[in-house]
N, C-alpha and C positions, 0 to 999 in steps of 0.2 A: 378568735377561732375562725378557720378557715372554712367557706361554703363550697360543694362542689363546684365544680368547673359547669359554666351555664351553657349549657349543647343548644338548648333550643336556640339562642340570642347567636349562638355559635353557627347552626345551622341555616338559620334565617340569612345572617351577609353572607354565605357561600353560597344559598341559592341565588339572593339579588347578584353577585360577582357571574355566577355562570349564565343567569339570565341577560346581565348586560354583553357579555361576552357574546351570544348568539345575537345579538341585537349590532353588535361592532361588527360582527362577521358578515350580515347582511346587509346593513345600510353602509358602511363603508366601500363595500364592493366596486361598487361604479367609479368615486373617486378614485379607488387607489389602485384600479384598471386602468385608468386615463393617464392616474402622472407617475403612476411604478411598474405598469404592463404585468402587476402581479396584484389581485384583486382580495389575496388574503395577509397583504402587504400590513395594511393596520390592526387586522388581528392579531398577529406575530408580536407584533410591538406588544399590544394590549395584553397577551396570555402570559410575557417577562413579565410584565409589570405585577397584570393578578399575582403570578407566583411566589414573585417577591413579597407583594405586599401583604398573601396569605401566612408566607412562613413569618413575618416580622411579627404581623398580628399576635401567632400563636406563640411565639417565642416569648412577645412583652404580656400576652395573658397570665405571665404566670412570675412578673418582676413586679417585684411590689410598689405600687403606687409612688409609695415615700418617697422614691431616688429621685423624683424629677423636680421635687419641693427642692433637694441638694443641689438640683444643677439649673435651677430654672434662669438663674440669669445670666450668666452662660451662653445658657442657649438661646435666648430671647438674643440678646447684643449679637452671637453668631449671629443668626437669622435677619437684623438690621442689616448686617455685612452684605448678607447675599444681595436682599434688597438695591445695596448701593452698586452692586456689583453689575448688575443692568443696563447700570450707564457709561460700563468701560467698554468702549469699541476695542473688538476683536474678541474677547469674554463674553459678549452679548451679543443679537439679530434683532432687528427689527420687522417686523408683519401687521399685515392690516393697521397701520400707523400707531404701532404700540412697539415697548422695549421690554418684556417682560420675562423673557426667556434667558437663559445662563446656558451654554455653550462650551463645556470643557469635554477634550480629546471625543469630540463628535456624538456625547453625551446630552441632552437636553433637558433644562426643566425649569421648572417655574418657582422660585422664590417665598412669591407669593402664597402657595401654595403651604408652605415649608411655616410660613410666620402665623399660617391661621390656628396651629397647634401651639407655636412655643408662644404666642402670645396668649393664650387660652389659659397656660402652664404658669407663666408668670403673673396674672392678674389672680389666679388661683393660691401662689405665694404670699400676694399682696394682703391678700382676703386671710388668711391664716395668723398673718404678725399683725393686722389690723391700722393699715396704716391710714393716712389722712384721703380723704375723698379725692385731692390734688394729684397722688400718688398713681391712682386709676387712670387718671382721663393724660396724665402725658406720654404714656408710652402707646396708648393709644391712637392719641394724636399724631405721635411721631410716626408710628405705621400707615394710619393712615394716608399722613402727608405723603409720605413716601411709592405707597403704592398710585396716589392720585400721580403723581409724577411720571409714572410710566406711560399713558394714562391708563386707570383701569378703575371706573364709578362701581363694576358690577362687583369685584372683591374687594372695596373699601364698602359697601352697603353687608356684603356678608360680614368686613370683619365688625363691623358697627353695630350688627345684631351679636356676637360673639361677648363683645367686652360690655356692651348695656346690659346683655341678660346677665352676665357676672358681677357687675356693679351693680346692680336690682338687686338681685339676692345675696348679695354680699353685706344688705342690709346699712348702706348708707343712708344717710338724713333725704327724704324723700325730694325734697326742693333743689335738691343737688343734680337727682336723676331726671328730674322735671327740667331746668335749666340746660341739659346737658342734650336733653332729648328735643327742647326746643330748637338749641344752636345746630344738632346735627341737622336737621330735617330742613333750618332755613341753606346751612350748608350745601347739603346736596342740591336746595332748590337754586344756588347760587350756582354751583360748577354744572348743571345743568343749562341753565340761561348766558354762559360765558361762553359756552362748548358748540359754534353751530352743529357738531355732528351730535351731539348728546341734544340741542335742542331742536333738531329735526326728527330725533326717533319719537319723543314726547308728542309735537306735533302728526306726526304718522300715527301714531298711538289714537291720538283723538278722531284723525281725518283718515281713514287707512284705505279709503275710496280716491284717493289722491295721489295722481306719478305712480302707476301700481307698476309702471317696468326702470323707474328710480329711486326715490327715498322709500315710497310704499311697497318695493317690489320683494323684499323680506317678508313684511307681514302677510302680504298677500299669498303668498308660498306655502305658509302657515298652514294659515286656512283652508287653502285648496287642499292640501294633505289632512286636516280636521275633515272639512266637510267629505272628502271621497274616500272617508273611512266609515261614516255611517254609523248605523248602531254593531253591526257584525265585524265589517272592516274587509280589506281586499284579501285577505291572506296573508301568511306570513310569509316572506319573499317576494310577494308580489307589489310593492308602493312603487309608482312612478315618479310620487317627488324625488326622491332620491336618486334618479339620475340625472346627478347634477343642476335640477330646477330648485332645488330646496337648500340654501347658503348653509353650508354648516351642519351638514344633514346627521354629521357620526359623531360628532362634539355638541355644541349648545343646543341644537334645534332635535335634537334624536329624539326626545319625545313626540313632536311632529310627525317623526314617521312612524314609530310606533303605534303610534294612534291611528294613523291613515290602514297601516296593515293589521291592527286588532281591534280596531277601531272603538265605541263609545264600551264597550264590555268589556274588552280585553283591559282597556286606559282604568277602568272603574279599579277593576280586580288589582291592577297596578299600585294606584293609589291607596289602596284600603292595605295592601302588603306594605309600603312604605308606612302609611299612617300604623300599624301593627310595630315598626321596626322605631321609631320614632315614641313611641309611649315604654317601648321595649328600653330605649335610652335612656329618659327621662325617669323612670322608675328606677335606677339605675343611680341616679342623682337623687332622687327623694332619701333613701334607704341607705345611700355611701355611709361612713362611720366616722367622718372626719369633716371638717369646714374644707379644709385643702381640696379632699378628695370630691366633697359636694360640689365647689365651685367650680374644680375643672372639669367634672362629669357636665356638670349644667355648663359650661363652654360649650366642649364638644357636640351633646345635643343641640346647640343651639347652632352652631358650626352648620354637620349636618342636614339639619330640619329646616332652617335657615338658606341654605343652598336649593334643598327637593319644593320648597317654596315660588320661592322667586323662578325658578327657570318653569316649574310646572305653569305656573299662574301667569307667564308671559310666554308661553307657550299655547297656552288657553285667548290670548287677545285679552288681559284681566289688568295687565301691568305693562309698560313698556319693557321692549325688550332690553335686555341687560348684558348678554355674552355668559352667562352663569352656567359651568359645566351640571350636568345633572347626574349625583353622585352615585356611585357602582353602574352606570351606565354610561356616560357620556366617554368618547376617546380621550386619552389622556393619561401619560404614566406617572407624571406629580401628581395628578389630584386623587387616583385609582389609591397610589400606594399610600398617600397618607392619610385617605379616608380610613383606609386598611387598621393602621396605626393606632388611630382615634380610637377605631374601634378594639382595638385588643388593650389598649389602657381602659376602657369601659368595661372588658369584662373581668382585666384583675380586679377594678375597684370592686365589681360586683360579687366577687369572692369574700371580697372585708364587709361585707353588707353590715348592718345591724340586727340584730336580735329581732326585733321588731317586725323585720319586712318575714322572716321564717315563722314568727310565731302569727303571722297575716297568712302564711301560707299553709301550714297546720288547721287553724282552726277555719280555713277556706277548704281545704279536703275532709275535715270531720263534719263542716254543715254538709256536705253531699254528702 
């Protein structure tokens, strides 16, 4: 039996979508004054994408979960393609010493982006027909490898959180996830220490009083935008970082400015609506009605929660910095719309709920 349609969880990502939207419209400004002479340049892009990625949302809120158990491998193998697709010059561009972007008739997006779902979808299949632990950790592997190739450590540690918390609750032999979570972590500490540019932001991490107008002059940008935001903050509109002294000001680092312009209050109220939107998921995954549906529900929160993590926390001076868009906010029309996505498969599943989570919500209305 079908539950209604969930408005609140519904309502909640269209405020975060509109609030990020006012936050691209303002911190973007100065950038895209400078190199498009039109300052509402990034907005435009960002308000397609929202749009798009709002009606997908609503449209798969209401296709039933099943279908993507049917095409999950499919669409995984597509999504390896795009992957590869990266590294064909003329299909591809390179920036900031990475090849991550896809390039067709003056289109742009990110791959990447694209495999953090259909891998989610496919480890969710796996977890359903119950296959051998081996089964998990290679298509993972492969993605990984793949995106490390571009290079990109900050969406191989998201998809790394993605497929362990699916493999965890997928209820494999414990020492398998122990082993695996060992090999990642000496992993990443290995393509860290190979990588002088990944092993200079580690070191800035620790030393960030060090080169503050070279390797340290990111983080320091940071903080100048933390600290001259205070506990009130400068205003909305008014952050200085953001013209142009703060790398990355409407993409990865956007919490930066936010913070500087709502400063220690505004960031708090931030955090505790994501922290709200992220239990909202997860509950979502507790109460699904299927194995299928619980593991890929627990993907995508982990997806997600997993991304508001990392970027907030290295955003804070808490983590090295990673390049991690910060989701319904950061610039960006791949990551905007299939955040989008994620989420509107989160609330058909939420529709199949079990019995259980409404008779939780029943006699939670009868004790009041």
């Amino acid at each position: 039996m079908k539950r209604p349609f969930d408005k609140q969880f519904f309502y909640l990502i269209l405020i975060l979508v509109a609030v990020g939207l006012i936050f691209v419209a303002d911190i973007s400004a100065p950038q895209a004054l400078n190199f498009f002479n039109d300052k509402f340049h990034f907005l435009k892009s960002q308000i397609i994408s929202a749009v798009i990625g709002i009606v997908i949302m609503y449209i798969i809120s209401f296709v039933n979960y099943s279908l993507y158990k049917k095409i999950a491998t499919p669409l995984f193998i597509f999504s390896c393609l795009l992957l590869l697709l990266v590294f064909i010059p003329g299909l591809s561009y390179e920036a900031l010493g990475a090849r991550r972007w896809i390039n067709i008739v003056g289109f742009n997006f990110q791959p990447s982006e694209v495999v953090k779902l259909t891998l989610a979808i496919y480890l969710a299949k796996l977890a359903e027909i119950g296959k051998k632990p081996i089964a998990y950790f290679a298509p993972f592997v492969l993605v990984a490898g793949l995106i490390m190739l571009q290079p990109d450590l900050g969406t191989t540690l998201v998809i790394s959180i993605i497929a362990l918390a699916q493999i965890f609750v997928s209820g494999i032999p414990f020492l398998y996830f122990f082993i695996s979570l060992l090999v990642g972590l000496l992993g990443v500490i290995g393509l860290i220490l190979i990588s002088p540019y990944r092993r200079d932001r580690l070191l800035t991490f620790f030393e960030n009083t060090v080169d503050p107008l070279g390797k340290g002059y990111h983080i320091r940008q940071i903080l100048l935008a933390l600290g001259s935001g205070g506990f009130f903050g400068v205003g909305l509109g008014q952050s200085r970082q953001k013209y142009l002294f703060l790398p990355e000001a409407s993409t990865d680092s956007i919490f930066a400015a936010i913070a500087e312009e709502l400063g220690f209050l505004g960031s708090f109220v931030l955090i505790i609506i994501f922290a709200f939107f992220v239990y909202k998921a997860f509950m979502i995954a507790r109460y699904a009605p299927d194995t299928f549906s619980k593991i890929l529900a627990v993907g995508i929160s982990s997806w997600i929660s997993g991304q508001i993590i990392i970027n907030i926390s290295s955003m804070t001076a808490l983590t090295p910095l990673t390049g991690i868009p910060l989701p319904f906010f950061s610039y960006g029309g791949t990551s905007l719309v299939m955040v989008l996505v994620g989420c509107g498969i989160l609330l058909n599943i939420n529709r199949y709920g079990t019995k259980k989570v409404v008779d939780h919500r029943k006699s939670r209305r009868h004790y009041r």
